[in-house]
N, C-alpha and C positions, 0 to 999 in steps of 0.2 A: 401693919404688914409692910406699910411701903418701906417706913423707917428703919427696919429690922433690915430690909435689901439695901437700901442707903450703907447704913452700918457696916452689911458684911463686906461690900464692895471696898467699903472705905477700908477694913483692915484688910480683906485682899492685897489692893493695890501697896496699901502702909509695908506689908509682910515681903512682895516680889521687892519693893525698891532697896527693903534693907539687906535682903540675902543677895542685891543683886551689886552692893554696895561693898560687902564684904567676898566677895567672888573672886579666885585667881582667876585668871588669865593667861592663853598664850597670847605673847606677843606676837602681833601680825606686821611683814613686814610691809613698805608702800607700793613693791613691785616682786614678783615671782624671783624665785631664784636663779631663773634662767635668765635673767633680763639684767643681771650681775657682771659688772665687765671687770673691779677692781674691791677691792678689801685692804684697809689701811686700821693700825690702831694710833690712837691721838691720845696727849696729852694735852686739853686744852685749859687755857689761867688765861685770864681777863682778854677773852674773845682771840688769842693765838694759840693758833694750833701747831701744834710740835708732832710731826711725822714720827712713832717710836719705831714702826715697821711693818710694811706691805706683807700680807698672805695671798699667799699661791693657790690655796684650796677655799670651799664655804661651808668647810665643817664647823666651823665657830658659828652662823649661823641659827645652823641644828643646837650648838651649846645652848648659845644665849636666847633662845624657843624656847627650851627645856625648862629656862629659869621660871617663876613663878611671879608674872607681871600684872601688878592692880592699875584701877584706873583713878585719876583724882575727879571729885566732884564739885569741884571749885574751876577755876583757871587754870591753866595750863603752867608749869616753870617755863620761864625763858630764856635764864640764866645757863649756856653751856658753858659748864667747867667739869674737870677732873678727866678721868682715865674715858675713852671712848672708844666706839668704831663707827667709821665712818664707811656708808657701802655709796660704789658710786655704781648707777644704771646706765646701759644703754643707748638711752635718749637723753645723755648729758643731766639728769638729777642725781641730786644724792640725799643721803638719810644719816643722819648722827642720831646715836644712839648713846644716853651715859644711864647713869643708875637712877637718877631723877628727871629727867629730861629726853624727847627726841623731839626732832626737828627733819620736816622733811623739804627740801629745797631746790624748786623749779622753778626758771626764769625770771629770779633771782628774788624771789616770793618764797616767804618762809610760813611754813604750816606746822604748829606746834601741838605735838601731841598729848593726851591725860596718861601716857602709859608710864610708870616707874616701877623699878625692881626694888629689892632688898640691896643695899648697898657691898654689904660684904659677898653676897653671893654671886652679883654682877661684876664686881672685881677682880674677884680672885680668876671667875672663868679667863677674863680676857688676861688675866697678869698669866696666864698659865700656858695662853700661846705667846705674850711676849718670851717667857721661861723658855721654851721651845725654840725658839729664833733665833 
């Protein structure tokens, strides 16, 4: 009998970690939306970032929630490159967000996230308010 509880446990636990594996995600961001002083999109290539253009609003925000964000089960990327947004808070930190990667940066300590998008669908949101601009 005990075996049998052993067992079912064991593929319990086996079953939540792989549905939990396979799971979207909304992206949560490091600080409320209120606590948002600036909104920039980057271009960033081998660690320089290229300003493409400041937004006035944080409806991009709400976009890129919306998108459909897994988590990795490994280590985290470290590597920031390509198209991005960078939100900067209140209290002097900010958050870079790409399609593979975020990064969130206080007191000049970097905290790397597991969250990544779909490449194409993280993209094109943010190229659609550079479009706008």
């Amino acid at each position: 009998m005990r075996q049998k509880r052993i067992a079912f446990f064991c593929m319990l636990i086996f079953s939540l970690f792989i549905t939990s594996c396979r799971s979207s995600n909304q992206y949560k961001y490091a600080q409320t939306i209120d606590s948002v002083n600036r909104i920039e999109l980057l271009q960033i290539e081998n660690g320089e970032e290229e300003v493409l253009t400041e937004l006035d609003n944080c409806d991009i925000l709400a976009d890129v929630q919306s998108l459909s964000c897994k988590k990795y089960w490994n280590d985290p990327c470290q590597i920031i490159n390509g198209l991005a947004i960078k939100i900067y808070y209140n209290d002097s930190s900010c958050e870079i967000i790409t399609w593979e990667c975020t990064v969130y940066i206080k007191d000049n300590k970097r905290n790397y996230g597991w969250e990544y998008f779909d490449m194409d669908s993280f993209n094109a949101t943010l190229q659609s308010y550079l479009d706008s601009n």
